[in-house]
LUMROZA-954392 format. One line per field, with one value per atom (N, C-alpha, C): x, y, z; atom name. Coordinates in nm, 4 decimals. Each point is the difference from the previous one (the first is absolute). Example, Ala and Ser with C-alpha at 12.3 -4.5 7.8 and 13.67 -1.06 7.14 Angstrom:
BEGIN
X = (1.3190, -0.0890, 0.0900, -0.0350, 0.0820, -0.0770)
Y = (-0.5690, 0.1190, 0.1200, 0.1050, 0.1190, 0.1090)
Z = (0.7800, 0.0000, 0.0000, -0.0720, 0.0060, 0.0730)
name = (N, CA, C, N, CA, C)
END
This chain:
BEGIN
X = (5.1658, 0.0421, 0.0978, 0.0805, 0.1320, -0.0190, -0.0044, -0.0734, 0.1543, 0.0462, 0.1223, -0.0746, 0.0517, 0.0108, 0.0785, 0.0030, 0.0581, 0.0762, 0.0782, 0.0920, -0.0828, -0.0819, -0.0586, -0.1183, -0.0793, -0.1356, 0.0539, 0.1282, 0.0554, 0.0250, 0.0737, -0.0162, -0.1603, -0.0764, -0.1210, -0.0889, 0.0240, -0.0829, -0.0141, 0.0918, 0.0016, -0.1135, 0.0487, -0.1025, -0.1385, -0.0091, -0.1500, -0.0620, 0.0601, -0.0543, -0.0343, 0.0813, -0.0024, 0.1186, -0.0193, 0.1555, 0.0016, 0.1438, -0.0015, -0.1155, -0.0098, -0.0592, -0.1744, -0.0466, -0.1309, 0.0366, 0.1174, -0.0640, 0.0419, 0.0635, 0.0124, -0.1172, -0.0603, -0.1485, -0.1043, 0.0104, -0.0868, 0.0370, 0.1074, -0.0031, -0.0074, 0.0301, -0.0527, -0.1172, -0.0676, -0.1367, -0.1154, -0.0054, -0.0245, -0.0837, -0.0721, -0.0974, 0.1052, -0.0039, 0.0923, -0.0993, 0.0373, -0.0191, 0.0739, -0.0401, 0.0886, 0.0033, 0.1629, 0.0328, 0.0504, 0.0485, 0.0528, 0.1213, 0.0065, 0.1425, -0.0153, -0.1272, 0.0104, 0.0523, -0.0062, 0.1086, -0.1564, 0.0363, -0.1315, 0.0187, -0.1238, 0.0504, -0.1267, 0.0422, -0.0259, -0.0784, -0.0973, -0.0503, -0.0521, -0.0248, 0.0056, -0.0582, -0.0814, -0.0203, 0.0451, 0.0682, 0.0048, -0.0353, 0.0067, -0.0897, 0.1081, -0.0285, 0.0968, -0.0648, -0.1036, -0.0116, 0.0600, 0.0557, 0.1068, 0.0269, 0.0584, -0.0282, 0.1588, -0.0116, 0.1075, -0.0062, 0.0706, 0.0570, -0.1411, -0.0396, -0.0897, -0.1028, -0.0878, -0.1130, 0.0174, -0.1619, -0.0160, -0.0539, 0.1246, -0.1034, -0.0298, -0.0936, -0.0405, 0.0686, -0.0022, 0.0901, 0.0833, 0.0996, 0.1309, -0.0131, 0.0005, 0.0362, 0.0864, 0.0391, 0.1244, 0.0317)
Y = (-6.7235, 0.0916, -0.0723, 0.0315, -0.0217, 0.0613, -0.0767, 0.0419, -0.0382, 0.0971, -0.0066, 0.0425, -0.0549, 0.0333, 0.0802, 0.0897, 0.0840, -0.1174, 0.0477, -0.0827, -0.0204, 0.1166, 0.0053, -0.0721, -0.0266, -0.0668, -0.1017, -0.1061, -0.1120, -0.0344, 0.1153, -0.0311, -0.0647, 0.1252, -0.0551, -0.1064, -0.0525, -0.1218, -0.1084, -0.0405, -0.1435, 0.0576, 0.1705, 0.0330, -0.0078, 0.0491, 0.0029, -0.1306, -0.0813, -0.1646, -0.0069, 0.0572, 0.0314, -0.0803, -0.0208, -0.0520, 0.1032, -0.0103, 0.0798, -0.0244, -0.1097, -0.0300, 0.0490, -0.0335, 0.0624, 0.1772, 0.0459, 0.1646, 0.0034, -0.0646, 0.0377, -0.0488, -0.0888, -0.0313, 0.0791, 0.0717, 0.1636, 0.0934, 0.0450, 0.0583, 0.0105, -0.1294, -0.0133, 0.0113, -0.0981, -0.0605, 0.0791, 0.0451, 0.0587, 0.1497, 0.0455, 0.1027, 0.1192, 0.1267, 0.1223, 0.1008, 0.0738, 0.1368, 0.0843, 0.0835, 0.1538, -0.0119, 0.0753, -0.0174, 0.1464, 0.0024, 0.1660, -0.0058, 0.1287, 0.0745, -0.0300, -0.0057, -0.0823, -0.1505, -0.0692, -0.1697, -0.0430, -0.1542, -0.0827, -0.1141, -0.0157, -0.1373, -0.1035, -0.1448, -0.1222, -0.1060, -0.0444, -0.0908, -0.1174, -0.1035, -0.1458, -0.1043, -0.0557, -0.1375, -0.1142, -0.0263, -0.1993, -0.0987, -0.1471, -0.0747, -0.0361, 0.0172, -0.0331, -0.1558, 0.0147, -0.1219, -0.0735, 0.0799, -0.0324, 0.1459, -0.0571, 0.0581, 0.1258, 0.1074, 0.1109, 0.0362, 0.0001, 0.0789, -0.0223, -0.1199, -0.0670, 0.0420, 0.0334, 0.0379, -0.0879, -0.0637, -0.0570, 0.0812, -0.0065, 0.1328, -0.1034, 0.0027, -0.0623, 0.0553, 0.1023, 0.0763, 0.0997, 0.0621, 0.0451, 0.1304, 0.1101, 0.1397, 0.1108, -0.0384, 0.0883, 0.1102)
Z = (-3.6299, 0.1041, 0.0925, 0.0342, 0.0963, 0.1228, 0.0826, 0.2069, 0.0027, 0.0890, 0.0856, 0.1355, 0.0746, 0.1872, 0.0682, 0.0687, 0.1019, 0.1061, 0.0099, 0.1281, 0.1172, 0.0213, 0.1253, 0.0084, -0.1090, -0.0557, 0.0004, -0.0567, 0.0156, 0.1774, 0.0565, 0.1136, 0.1137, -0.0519, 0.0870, -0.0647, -0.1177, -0.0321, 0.0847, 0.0799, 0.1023, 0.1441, 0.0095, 0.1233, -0.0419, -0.1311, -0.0477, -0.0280, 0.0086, -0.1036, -0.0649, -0.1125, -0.1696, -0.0279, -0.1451, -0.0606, -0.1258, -0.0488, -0.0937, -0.1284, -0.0199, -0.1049, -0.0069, 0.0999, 0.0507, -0.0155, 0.0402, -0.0434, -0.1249, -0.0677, -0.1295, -0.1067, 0.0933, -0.1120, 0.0016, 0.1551, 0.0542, -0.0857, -0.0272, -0.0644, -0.1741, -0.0282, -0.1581, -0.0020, 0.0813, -0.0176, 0.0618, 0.1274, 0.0802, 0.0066, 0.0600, -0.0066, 0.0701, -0.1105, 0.0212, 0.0529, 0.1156, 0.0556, 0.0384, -0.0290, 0.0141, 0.1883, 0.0329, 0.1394, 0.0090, 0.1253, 0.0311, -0.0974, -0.0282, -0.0598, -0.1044, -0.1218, -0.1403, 0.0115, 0.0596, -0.0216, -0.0229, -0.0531, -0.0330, 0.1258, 0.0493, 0.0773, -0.0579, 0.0107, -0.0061, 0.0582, -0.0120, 0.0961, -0.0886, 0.0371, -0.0514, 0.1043, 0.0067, 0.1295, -0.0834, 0.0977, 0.0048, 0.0295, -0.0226, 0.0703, 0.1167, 0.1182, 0.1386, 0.0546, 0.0633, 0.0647, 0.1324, 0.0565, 0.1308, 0.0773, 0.0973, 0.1544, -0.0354, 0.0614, -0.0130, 0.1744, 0.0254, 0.1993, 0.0421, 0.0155, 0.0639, -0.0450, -0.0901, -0.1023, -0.1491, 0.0213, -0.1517, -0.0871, -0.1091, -0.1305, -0.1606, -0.0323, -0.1279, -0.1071, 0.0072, -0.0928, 0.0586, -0.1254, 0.0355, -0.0439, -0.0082, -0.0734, -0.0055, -0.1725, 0.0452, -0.0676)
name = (N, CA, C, N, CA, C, N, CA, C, N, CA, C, N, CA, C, N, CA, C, N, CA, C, N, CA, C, N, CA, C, N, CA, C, N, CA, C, N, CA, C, N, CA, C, N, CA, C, N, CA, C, N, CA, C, N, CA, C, N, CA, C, N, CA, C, N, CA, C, N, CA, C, N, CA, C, N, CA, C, N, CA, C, N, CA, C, N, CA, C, N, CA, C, N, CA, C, N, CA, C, N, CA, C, N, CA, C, N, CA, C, N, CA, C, N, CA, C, N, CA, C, N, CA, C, N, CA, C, N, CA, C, N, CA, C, N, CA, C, N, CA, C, N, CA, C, N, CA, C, N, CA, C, N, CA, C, N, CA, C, N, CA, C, N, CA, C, N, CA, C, N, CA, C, N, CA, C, N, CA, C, N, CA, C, N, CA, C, N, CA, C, N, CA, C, N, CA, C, N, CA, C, N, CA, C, N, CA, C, N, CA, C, N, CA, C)
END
């Protein structure tokens, strides 16, 4: 399967503290649910281990 990105999903990856590579393993790898309007959405945890806008998270999810 071939994951391409939306401009706009490329855009907010740096706000979200995602990299591309992490949503593209969400979505290969990753647990699928049905979202509004028929679309599928994605979710996946990571191992994080470090501090985000002053909060420590063990893990990451994306």
């Amino acid at each position: 399967m071939s994951v391409r990105l939306h401009p706009h999903a490329q855009a907010r990856l740096i706000e979200r503290g995602a990299t591309e590579a992490e949503v593209i393993a969400t979505v290969l790898g990753g647990t699928s649910f049905t979202v509004q309007f028929g679309r599928t959405g994605f979710r996946r945890n990571f191992p994080f281990n470090a501090e985000w806008r002053g909060r420590f998270y063990a893990t990451k999810k994306n």
